[in-house]
ZAVOVEX-900220 format. One record per atom (N, C-alpha, C): x, y, z. Coordinates in steps of 0.02 Angstrom, whole numbers, padded with zeros to 5 digits, always signed. Last residue first. Example, Ala and Ser with C-alpha at 12.3 -4.5 7.8 and 13.67 -1.06 7.14 Angstrom:
<sites>
+00642-00112+00354+00684-00053+00357+00645+00002+00394+00660-00284+00390+00615-00225+00390+00660-00165+00390
</sites>
This chain:
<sites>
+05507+05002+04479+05536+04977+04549+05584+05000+04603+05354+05062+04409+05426+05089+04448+05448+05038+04499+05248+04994+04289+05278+05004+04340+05351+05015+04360+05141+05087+04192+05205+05071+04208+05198+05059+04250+04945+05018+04190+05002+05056+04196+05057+05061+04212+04813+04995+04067+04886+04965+04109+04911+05020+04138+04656+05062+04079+04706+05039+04044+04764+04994+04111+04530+04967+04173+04545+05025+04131+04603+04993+04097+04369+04860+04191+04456+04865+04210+04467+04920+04149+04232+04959+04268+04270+04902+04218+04352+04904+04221+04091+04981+04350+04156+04980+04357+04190+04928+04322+03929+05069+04322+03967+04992+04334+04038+05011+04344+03873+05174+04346+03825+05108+04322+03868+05034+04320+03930+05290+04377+03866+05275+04407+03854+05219+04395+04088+05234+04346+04044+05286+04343+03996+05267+04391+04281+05182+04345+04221+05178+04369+04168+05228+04353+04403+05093+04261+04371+05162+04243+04289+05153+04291+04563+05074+04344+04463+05052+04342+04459+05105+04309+04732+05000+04301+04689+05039+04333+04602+05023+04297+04823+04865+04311+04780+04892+04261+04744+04954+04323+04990+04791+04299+04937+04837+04337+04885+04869+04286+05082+04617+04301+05026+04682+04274+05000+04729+04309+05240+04580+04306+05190+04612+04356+05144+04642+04299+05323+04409+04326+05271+04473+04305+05238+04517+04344+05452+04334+04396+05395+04337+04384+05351+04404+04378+05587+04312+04374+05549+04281+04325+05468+04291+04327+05673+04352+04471+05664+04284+04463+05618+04255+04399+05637+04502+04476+05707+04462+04464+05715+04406+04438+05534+04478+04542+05537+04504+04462+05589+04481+04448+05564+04455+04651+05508+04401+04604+05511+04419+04547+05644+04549+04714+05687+04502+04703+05623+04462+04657+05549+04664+04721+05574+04652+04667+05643+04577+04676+05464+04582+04813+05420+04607+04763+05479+04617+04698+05546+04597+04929+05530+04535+04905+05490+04547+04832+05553+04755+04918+05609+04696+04909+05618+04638+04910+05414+04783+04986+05446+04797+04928+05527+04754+04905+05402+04707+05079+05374+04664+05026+05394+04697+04981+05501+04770+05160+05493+04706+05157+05458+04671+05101+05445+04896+05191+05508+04868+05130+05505+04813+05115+05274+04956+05218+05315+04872+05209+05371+04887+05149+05299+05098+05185+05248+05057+05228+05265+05008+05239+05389+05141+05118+05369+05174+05153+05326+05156+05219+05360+05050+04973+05415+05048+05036+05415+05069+05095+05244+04996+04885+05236+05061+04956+05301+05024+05005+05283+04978+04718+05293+04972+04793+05298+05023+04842+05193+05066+04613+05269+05065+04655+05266+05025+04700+05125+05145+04454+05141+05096+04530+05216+05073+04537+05070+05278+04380+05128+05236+04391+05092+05170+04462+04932+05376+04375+04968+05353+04328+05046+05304+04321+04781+05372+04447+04857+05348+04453+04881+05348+04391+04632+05406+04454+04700+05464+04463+04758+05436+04471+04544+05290+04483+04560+05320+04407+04601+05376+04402+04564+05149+04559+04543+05229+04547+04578+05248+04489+04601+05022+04601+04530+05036+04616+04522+05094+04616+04712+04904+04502+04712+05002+04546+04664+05025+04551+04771+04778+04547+04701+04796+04506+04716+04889+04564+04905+04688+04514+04882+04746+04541+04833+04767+04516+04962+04526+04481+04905+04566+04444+04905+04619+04495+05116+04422+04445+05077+04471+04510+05015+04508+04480+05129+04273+04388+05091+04347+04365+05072+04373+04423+05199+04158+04311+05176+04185+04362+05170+04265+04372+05252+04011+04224+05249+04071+04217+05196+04089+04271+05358+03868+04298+05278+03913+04257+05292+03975+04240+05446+03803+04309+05444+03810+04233+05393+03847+04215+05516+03816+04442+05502+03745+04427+05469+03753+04338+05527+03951+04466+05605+03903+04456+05580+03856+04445+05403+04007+04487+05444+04009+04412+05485+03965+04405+05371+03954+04588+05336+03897+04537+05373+03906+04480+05435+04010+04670+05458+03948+04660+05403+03912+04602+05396+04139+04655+05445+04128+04615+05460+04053+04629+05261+04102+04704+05259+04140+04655+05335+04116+04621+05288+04101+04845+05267+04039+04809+05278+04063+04751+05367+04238+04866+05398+04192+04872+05369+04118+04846+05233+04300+04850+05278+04313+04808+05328+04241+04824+05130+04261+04939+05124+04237+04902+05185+04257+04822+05238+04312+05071+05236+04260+05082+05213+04211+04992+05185+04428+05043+05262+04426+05038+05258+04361+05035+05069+04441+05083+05071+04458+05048+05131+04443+05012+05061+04387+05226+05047+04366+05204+05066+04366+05101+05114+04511+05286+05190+04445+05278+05159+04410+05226+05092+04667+05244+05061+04619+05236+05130+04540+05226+05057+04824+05304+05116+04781+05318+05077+04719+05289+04974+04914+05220+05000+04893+05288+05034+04867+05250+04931+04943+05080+04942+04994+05120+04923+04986+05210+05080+04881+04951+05019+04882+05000+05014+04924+05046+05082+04987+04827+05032+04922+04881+05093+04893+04907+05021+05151+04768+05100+05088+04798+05029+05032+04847+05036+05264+04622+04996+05201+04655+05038+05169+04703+05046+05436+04596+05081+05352+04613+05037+05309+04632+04974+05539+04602+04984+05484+04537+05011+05439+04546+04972+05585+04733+05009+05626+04676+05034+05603+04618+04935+05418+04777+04962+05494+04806+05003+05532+04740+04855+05306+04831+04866+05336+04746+04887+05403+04787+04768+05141+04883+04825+05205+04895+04857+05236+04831+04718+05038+04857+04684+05101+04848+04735+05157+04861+04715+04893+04738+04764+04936+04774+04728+04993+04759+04722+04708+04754+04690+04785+04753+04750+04842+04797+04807+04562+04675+04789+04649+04734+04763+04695+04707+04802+04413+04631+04792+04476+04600+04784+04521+04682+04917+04311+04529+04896+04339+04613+04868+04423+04610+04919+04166+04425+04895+04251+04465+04866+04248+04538+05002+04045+04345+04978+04072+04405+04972+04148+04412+04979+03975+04191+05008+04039+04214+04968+04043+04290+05057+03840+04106+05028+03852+04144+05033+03920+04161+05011+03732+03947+05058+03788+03986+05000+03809+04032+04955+03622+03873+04975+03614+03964+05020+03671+03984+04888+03647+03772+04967+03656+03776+04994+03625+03825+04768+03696+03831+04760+03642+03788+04852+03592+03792+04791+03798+03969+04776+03783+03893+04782+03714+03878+04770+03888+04111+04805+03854+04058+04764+03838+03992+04792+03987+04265+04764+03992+04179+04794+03955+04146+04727+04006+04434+04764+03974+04365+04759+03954+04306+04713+04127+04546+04693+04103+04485+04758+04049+04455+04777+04148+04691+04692+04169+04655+04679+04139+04599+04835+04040+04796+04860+04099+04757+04774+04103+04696+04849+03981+04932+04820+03988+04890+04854+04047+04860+04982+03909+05072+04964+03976+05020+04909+03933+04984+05042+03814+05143+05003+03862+05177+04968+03901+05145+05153+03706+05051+05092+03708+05112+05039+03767+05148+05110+03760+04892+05149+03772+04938+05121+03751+04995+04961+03833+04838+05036+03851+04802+05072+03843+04885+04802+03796+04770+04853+03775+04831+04913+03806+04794+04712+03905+04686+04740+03835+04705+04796+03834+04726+04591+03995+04673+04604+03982+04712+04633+03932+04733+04498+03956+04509+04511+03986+04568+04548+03977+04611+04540+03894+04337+04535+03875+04417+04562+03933+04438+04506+03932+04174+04499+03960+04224+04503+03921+04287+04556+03900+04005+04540+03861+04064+04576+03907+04148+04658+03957+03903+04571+03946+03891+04505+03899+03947+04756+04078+03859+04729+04036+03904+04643+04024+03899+04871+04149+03778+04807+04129+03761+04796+04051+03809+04832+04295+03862+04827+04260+03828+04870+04188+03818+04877+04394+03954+04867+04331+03981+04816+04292+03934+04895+04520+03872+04956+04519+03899+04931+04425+03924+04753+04564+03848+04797+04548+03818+04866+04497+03809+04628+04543+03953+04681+04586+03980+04744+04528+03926+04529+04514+03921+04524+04560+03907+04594+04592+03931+04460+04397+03901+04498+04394+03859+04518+04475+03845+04347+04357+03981+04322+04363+03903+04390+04410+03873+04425+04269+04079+04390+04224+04044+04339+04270+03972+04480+04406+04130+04531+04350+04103+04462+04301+04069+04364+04462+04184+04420+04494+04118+04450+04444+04086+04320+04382+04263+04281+04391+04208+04326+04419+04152+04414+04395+04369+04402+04333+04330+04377+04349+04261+04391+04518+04396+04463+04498+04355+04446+04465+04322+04274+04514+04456+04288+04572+04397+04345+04543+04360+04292+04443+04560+04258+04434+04512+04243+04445+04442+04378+04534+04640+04407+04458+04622+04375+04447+04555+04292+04627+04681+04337+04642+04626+04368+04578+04597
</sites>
């Protein structure tokens, strides 16, 4: 799915992470972290993404994560220190089904990242969620969808 994003973001498909015209994978955020993507421009503006999958969908909700992840918490906290230093920073939720209509933090499962999740918003940093439209022949990124904090 990593792959799938990339490709969105480099043919310019997810609106909202315009206008970036230079793709790096996977760069250092912090002694211990990678974070998945970094998108800049000509401009020298910068946008960091962290993108999740998320399969858990109950009665249209979407929530991630579905354990406990420190790791996960861990790339929020790089996340808002890059905001306080001037970037812009993008949680991405990729929703790997087509029966959600919201996302949430799975409190239920990890508070912990749910309340690190919204202190990052707090701070400045984004959240997209797009749900898949999948069939027999391929799987593409669908629309957006609200999120509930």
């Amino acid at each position: 799915m990593f792959m799938m994003i990339h490709l969105c973001f480099r043919k310019s498909l997810v609106a909202p992470l315009g206008p970036y015209d230079r793709i790096q994978p996977e760069i250092r955020a912090g002694a211990r972290s990678r974070l998945d993507l970094l998108l800049s421009n000509s401009k020298e503006e910068r946008c960091f993404v962290e993108i999740k999958n998320c399969t858990l969908v109950k009665d249209g909700g979407a929530c991630f994560p579905d354990a406990v992840t420190t790791r996960g918490r861990q790339h929020l906290v790089e996340l808002e220190n890059l905001v306080a230093k001037g970037d812009r920073c993008v949680m991405f939720f990729l929703i790997q089904r087509m029966d959600a209509q919201v996302f949430s933090p799975a409190d239920h499962i990890d508070p912990a990242y749910g309340k690190e999740l919204r202190r990052a918003v707090a701070a400045g940093v984004e959240i997209l969620v797009y749900d898949t439209v999948i069939d027999l022949e391929k799987i593409r990124l669908g629309r957006p969808l609200p999120v509930d904090l």
